[in-house]
C-alpha positions in Angstrom: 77.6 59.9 92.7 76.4 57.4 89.9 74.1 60.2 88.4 77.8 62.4 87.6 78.9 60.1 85.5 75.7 59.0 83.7 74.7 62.5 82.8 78.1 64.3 82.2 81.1 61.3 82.3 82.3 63.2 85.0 84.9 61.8 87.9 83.7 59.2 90.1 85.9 58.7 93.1 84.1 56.2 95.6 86.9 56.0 99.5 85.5 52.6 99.3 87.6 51.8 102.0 85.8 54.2 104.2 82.6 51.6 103.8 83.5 50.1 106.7 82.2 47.7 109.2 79.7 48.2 111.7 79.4 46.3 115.2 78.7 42.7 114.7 80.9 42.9 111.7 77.6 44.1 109.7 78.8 46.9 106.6 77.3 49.5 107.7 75.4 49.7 103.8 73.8 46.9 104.6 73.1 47.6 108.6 71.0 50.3 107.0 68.9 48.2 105.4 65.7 46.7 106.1 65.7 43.6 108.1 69.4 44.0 108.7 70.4 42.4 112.0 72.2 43.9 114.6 72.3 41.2 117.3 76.2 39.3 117.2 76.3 37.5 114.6 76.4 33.2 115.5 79.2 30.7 114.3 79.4 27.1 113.0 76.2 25.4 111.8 75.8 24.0 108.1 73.3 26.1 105.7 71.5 23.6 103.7 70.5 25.7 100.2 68.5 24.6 97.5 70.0 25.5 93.6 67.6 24.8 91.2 68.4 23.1 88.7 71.9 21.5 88.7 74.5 24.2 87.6 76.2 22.5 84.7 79.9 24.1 86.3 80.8 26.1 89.1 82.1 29.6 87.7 80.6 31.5 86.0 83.9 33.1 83.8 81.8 31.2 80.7 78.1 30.8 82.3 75.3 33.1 83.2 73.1 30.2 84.4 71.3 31.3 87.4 72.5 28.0 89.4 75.8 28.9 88.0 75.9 32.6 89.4 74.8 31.2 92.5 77.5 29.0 93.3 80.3 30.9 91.9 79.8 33.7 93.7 80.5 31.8 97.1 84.1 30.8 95.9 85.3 33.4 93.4 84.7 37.5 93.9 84.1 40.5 91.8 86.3 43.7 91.8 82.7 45.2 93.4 79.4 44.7 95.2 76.6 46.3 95.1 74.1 48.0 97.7 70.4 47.7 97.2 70.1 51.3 95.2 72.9 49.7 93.2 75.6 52.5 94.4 79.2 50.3 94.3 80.7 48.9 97.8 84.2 46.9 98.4 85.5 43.7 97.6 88.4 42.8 95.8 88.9 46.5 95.1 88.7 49.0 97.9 88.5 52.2 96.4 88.4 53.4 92.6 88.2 56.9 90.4 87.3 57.5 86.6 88.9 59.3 84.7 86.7 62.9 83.7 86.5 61.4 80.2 85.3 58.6 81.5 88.1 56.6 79.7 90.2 55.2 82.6 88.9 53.2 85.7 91.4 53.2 88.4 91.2 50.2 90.8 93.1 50.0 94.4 92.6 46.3 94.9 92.6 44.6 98.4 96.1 43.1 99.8 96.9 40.1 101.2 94.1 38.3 99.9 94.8 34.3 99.1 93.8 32.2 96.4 92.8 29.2 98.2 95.6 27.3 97.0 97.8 29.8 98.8 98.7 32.0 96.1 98.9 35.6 96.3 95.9 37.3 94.5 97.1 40.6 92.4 96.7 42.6 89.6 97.9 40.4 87.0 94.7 38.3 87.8 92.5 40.9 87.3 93.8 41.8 84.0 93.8 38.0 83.2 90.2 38.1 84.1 88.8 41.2 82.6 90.3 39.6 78.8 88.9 36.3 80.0 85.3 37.6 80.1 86.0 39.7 76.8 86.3 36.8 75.0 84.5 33.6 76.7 81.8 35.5 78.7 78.3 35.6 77.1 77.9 39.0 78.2 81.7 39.9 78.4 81.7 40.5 74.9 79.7 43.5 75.2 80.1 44.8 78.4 84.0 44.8 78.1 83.7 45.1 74.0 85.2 49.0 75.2 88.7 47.7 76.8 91.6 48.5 75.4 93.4 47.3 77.8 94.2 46.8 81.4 97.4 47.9 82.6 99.0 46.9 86.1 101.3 49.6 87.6 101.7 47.6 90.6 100.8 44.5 92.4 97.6 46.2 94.1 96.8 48.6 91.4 94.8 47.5 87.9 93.8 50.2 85.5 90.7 49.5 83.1 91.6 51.7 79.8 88.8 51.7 77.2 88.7 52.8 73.6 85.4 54.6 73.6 83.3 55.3 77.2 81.1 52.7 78.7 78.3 54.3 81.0 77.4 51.0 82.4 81.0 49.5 83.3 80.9 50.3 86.8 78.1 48.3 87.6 79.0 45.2 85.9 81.7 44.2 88.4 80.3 41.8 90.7 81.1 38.4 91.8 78.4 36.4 89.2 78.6 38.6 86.2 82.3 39.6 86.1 84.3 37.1 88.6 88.4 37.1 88.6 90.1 33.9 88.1 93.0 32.8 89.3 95.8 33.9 86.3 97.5 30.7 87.3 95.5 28.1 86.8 93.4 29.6 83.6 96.3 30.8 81.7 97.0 27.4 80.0 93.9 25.4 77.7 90.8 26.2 76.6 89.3 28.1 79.7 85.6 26.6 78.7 86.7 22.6 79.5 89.3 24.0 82.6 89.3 21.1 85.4 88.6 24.2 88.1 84.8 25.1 86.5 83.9 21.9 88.5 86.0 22.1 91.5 86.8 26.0 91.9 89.5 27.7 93.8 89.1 31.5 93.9 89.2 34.0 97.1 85.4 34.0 98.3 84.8 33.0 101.7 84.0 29.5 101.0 86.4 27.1 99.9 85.0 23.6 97.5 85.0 20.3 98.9 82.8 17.8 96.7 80.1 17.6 94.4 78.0 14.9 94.4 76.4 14.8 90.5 72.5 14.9 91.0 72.4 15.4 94.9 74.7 18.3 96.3 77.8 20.4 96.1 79.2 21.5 99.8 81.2 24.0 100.2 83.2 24.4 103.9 84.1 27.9 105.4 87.9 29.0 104.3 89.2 30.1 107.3 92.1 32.3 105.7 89.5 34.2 104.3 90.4 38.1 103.6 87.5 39.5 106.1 88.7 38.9 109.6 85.9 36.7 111.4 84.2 35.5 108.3 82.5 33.7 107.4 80.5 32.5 110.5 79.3 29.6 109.0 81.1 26.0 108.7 79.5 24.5 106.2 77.2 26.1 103.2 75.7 22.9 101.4 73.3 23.3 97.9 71.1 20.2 97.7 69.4 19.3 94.3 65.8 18.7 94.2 64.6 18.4 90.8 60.8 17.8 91.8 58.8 20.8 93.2 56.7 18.8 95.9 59.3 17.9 97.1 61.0 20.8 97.5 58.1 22.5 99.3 58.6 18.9 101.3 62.0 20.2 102.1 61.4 23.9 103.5 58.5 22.5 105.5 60.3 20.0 107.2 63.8 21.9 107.5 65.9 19.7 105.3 65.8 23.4 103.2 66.7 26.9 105.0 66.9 28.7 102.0 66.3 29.3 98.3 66.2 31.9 96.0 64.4 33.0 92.7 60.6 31.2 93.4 62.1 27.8 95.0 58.6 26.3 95.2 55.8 26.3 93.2 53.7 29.8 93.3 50.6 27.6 94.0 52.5 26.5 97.5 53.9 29.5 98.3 51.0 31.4 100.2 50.5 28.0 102.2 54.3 28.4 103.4 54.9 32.0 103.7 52.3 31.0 106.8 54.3 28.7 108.7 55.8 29.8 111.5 59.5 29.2 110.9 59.8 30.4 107.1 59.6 34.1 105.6 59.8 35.5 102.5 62.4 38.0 101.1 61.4 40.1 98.1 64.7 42.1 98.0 67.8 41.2 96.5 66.7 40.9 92.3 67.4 44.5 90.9 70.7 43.3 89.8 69.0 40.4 87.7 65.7 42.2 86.4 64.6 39.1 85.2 61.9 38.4 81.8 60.2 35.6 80.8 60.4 35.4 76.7 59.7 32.9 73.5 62.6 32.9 71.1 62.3 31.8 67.6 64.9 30.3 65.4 65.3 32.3 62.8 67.0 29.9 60.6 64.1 27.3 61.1 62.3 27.3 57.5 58.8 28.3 58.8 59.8 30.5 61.5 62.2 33.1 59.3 59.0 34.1 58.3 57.8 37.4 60.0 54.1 36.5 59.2 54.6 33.3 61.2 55.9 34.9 64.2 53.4 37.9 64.4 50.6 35.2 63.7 52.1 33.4 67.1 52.4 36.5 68.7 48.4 37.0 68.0 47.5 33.8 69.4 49.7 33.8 72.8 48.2 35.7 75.7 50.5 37.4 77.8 47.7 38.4 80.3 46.7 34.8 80.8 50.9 34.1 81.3 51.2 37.2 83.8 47.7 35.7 85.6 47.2 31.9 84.9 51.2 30.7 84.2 53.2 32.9 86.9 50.2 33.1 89.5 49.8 37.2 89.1 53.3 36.9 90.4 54.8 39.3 87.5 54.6 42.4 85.4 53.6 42.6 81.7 56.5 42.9 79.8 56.3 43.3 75.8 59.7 45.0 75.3 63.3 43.3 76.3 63.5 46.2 78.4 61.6 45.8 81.7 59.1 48.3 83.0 61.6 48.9 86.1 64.3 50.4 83.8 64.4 54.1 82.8 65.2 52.8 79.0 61.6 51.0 78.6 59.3 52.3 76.4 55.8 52.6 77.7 54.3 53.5 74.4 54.9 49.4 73.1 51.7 47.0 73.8 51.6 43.5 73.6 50.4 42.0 70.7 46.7 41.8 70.4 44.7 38.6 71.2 43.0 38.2 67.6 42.8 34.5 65.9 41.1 35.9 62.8 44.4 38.0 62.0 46.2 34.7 62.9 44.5 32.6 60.6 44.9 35.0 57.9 48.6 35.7 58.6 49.6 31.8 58.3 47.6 31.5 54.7 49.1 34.6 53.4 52.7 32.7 54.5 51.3 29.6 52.5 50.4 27.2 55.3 46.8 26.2 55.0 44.5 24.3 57.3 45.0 20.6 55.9 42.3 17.8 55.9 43.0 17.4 59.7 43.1 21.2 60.6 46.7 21.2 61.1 48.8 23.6 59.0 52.1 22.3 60.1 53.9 20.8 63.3 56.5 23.2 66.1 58.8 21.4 68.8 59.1 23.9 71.7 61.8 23.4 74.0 61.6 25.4 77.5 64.1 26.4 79.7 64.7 23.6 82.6 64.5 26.3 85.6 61.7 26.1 88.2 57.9 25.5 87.0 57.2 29.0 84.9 58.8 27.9 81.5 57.5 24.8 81.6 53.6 25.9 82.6 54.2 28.7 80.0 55.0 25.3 77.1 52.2 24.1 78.0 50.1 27.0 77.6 51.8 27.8 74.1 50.4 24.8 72.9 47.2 24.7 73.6 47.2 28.5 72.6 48.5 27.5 69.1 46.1 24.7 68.7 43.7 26.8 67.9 45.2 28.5 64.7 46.2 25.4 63.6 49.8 24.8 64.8 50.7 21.3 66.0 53.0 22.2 68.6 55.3 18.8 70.8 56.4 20.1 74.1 60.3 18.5 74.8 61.7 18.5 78.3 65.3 18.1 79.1 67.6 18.8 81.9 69.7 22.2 81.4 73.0 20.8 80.1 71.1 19.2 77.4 68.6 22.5 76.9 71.6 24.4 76.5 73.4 22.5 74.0 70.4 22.2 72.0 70.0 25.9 71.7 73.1 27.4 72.3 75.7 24.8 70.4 73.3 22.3 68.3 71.1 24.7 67.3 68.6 21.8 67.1 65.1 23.8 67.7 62.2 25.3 66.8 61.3 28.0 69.4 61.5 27.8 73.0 60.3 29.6 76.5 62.9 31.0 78.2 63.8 33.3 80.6 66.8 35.8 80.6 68.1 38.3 83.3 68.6 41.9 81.8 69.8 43.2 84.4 71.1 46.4 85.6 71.6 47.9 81.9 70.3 47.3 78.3 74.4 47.1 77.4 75.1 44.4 79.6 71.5 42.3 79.9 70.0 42.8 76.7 72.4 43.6 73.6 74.0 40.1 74.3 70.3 38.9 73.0 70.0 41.1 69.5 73.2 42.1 68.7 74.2 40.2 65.4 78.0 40.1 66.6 77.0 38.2 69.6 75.3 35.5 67.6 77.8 32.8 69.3 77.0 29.3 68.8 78.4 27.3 71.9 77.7 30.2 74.5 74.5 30.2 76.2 72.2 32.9 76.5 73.5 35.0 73.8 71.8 35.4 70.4 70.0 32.4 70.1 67.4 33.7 67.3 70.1 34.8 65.4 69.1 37.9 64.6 70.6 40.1 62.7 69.1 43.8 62.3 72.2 46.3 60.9 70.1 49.4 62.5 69.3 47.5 65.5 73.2 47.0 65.8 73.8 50.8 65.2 71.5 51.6 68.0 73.0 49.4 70.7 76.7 49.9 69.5 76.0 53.6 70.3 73.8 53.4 73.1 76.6 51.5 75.0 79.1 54.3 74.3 76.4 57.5 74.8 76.6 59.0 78.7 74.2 61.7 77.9 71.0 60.0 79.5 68.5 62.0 77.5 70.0 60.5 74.1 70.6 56.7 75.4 67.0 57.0 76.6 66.2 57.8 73.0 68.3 55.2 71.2 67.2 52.7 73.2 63.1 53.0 72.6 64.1 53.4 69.0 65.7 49.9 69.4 62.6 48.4 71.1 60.5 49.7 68.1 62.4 47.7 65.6 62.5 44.6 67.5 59.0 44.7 68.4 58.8 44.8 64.7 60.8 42.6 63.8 60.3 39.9 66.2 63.0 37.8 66.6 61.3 37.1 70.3 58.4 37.6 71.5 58.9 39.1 75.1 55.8 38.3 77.6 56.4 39.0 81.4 58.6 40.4 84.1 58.8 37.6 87.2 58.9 39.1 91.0 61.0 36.7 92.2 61.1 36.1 96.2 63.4 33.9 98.3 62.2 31.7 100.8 64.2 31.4 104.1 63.9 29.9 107.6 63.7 32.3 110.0 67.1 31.1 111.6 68.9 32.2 108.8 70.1 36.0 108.8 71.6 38.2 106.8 71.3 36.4 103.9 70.1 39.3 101.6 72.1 42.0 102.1 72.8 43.6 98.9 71.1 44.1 95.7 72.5 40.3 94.2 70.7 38.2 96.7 71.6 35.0 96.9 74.2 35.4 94.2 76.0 37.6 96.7 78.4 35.8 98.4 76.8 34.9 101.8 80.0 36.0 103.9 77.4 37.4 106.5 74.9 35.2 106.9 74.3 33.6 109.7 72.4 31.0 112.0 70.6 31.1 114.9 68.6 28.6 117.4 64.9 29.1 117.1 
């Protein structure tokens, strides 16, 4: 069905509706599934979930923070979810069509669904939503660059019209990466500094109740929720634990029953994965497609220069991060695109490991070895999120020591990394890791496209890079349905950028989620844990 309109734009009809629900109150989709339970589903209990680190708000209209995706997909919905092959199921909308020309995406959305302040959810919120993420979304301004507009012929009814096609669209309608906010309380102010990013009200199954800074954020189960039964659970709690031992503490003990997206160190995790009460769940990341990348300030006076950057790119191994950093828990990855995609070119290498060429490339860019061997001094920032960024700064340095290059490792916590980069602009170059998700429009233009250089708005051009060619090739990619051509544009793209080298791209993570085994159905499509946990469950083991 997917494959009709990637090749030939033709109509996609999906009797969404016709999804169903299978005993226990399973979707079937997801009954099909490995690991899926079919035993009656348990109520009441608390869930006690780690998020990693500290989301710095709750909905993620203006945020693609992993913490952030996490918790707003438990109180706020997509239009869509998604099964683990990525085909569209149900939520807010229970069926839609496209248009042959692939110019008009019909949506029937679901009735008598409540905001959890009572109000009616309808189409005018959807349409509210969709020219929310347009314009405040760090991704939004790509994948929805295409609306026109969105018309609302009646209450239950919402009508995406676009300008040109966009082959990826139908995919980017989940809970985390599009969510619909309430038209009511959003319409007024600036949507970035809204009261409800901290203390949401949307139509997910779980309803806000506090946040305690530095400790927790519960959520309790909304009990008017759209889905008749769910959620089973009472309470869904997210506990922050900054410090990794004790973390591995937490799931050992029980205080944890689940996390997502490596929650403990890789060095611990074979020594849990062999306890009795916890498992490990690979499933549940082709959504996010994560990569683990250096990006360079282009505006820094040493790092403009290209010879600078290659000469880096010479001296960091990306063997010894796949190997020594992320534990041989991740893929080489020396393209934006990921080697999972269909748009990744194969033919790209990394960089080779050669310090002569280094050496040579810094003097020829005019920074020679001084008295003390130094050539010149590098802060490098790295992303506050688990232990990967901050092992991979640490092995950036030492790597760069030996050409030369002073480098000061800075550690912050993520509302202060992401003003730095994002708003301030206040750094040199920094390891970070990025989701590309399900297509190169949505996941990884945001990151080279010169009109998405946004200071203020995390995770979009942070490099700012700008690369006229390199725009014509995504601008067209995102608008091409034959498959043959986009497949064509968008290895030509990572041949300029590899080039170029506004970031030097190093691994793809396997992420896994850790569980205790009386926690079920927590992975049940292909978002994970950013799914919004309606079925899951707990049992007495």
């Amino acid at each position: 069905m997917r494959s009709s309109l990637d090749r030939r734009g033709f109509l996609i009809t999906t009797g969404a509706a016709a999804a169903g629900l299978a005993v226990s109150g399973v979707p079937a989709w997801a009954a099909e599934q490995k690991g899926a339970s079919a035993e009656a589903p348990t109520r009441g209990g608390t869930l006690n979930m780690l998020i990693n680190p500290e989301p710095p708000v709750l909905v993620s209209i203006a945020q693609t923070t992993g913490p952030t995706l996490v918790a707003s997909s438990k109180v706020h919905e997509g239009l869509l979810s998604y099964d683990f092959s990525l085909s569209p199921q149900p939520q807010l909308a229970t069926a839609w069509n496209v248009s042959p020309d692939g110019l008009k995406y019909t949506f029937t959305l679901r009735q008598n669904v409540k905001w959890h302040d009572g109000k009616s959810f309808t189409s005018a919120d959807v349409a509210f939503s969709i020219d929310l993420l347009k314009s405040v979304h760090p991704r939004g301004r790509s994948t929805f660059a295409n609306v026109a507009r969105v018309t609302t012929p009646s209450a239950y009814t919402a009508v995406i019209e676009l300008s040109k096609p966009a082959p990826y669209l139908l995919k980017a309608l989940s809970a985390g990466e599009s969510p619909i906010v309430a038209k009511h309380l959003y319409e007024t102010g600036d949507p970035l500094t809204n009261p409800h990013n901290n203390a949401p009200i949307g139509t997910g199954p779980y309803r806000f109740k506090s946040w305690t800074r530095g400790s927790s954020i519960e959520y309790e189960r909304n009990p008017d929720y759209w889905a008749p039964g769910k959620p089973y659970i009472d309470s869904l709690i997210f506990k922050v634990i900054p410090d990794a031992a004790a973390r591995s503490a937490a799931f050992e003990t029980g205080a944890l029953d689940l996390g997502g997206e490596n929650p403990v160190p890789l060095t611990d995790l074979p020594r849990l994965e062999k306890l009795p009460q916890l498992t490990v769940e690979t499933r549940g990341y082709r959504f996010l497609s994560p990569l683990a990348e250096i990006d360079f300030n282009l505006d820094h006076p040493i790092l403009k220069d290209l010879r600078v950057r290659q000469a880096i790119a010479h001296a960091i191994d990306p063997q010894v991060v796949q190997r020594t950093v992320a534990y041989g828990y991740a893929d080489l990855s020396p393209t934006p695109i990921t080697p999972a995609s269909p748009y990744h070119d194969a033919t790209i290498h990394p960089y080779t490991i050669d310090v002569a060429t280094a050496e040579r490339l810094l003097d020829q860019a005019g920074y020679p070895r001084k008295a003390d061997g130094i050539r010149f001094q590098l802060t490098h920032d790295y992303l506050p999120y688990g232990d990967l960024h901050q092992r991979c700064a640490g092995y950036v340095k030492s790597a760069l020591a030996r050409i030369g290059i002073a480098v000061t490792v800075r550690s912050q916590d993520l509302p202060s990394f992401l003003k730095r980069v994002y708003t301030d602009r206040q750094f040199d170059f920094t390891s970070i890791g990025v989701n590309t998700l399900f297509d190169p429009s949505v996941g990884v233009q945001r990151l080279y496209w010169s009109k998405n250089y946004r200071p203020g708005v995390p995770f979009s051009n942070a490099p700012h890079y700008s690369n006229p060619e390199v725009d014509r090739l995504l601008e067209t990619a995102s608008v091409e349905i034959d498959e043959s051509k986009r497949v064509a544009l968008y290895r030509q793209f990572q041949q300029i950028v590899n080039q170029d080298l506004p970031i030097l791209n190093l691994i793809a993570p396997r992420m896994m989620t850790l569980a205790n085994k009386r926690v079920r159905n927590h992975t049940v499509t292909a978002q994970g844990l950013e799914g919004n946990l309606s079925d899951v469950y707990l049992v007495k083991t």
